[in-house]
C-alpha positions, 0 to 999 in steps of 0.5 A: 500500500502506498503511504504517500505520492512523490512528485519530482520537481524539474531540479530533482529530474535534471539530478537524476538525468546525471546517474547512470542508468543502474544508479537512476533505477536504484534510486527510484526503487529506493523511493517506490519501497519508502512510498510503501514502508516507514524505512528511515534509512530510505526516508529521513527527517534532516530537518524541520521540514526537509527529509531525505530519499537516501541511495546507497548504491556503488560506493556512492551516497545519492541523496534527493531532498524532498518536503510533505507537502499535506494541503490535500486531505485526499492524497499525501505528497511528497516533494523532492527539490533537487539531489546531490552525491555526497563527498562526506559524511555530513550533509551540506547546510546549504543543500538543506538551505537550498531544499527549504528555499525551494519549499518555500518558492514551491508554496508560494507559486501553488497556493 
């Protein structure tokens, strides 16, 4: 049973244009199981309202930053802003600042 609907916004497509084709598809099968299952290691909340699509896949760790987006009372959505591949350990502020501007700019034109 899916728990909630994803929607890529152009910036998390344009990311994922970038992977090959295995680590694309792993990606998106790593978002198809969190939709189905609670699973915080696919699905993670880094912030107060950023969370994270986590892939590890090939030495690589692929996160895609996304946002509840609750306004529907029919459907759960989730958004996803943009992805990155992590160089280190920690995830990099300035995505997180940059998700949540997107959030922002995201609520401003669907109001």
């Amino acid at each position: 049973m899916v728990r909630f609907n994803v929607r890529l916004l152009k910036q998390a497509n344009d990311f994922l244009y970038t992977l090959d084709l295995k680590t694309k598809e792993k990606v998106l099968l790593n978002i198809k199981i969190a939709q189905e299952k609670n699973d915080p290691i696919l699905l993670k909340k880094i912030s107060e309202t950023i969370w994270e699509f986590r892939t590890s896949y090939m030495k690589k760790e692929i996160r895609l930053f996304a946002f509840w987006d609750k306004r529907n009372n029919q459907n759960t959505l989730v958004v996803a802003t943009h992805g990155i591949i992590k160089k280190s350990r920690k995830t990099p502020k300035r995505e997180i600042k940059r998700a949540e501007n997107i959030r922002i700019h995201y609520y401003e034109r669907n109001k």
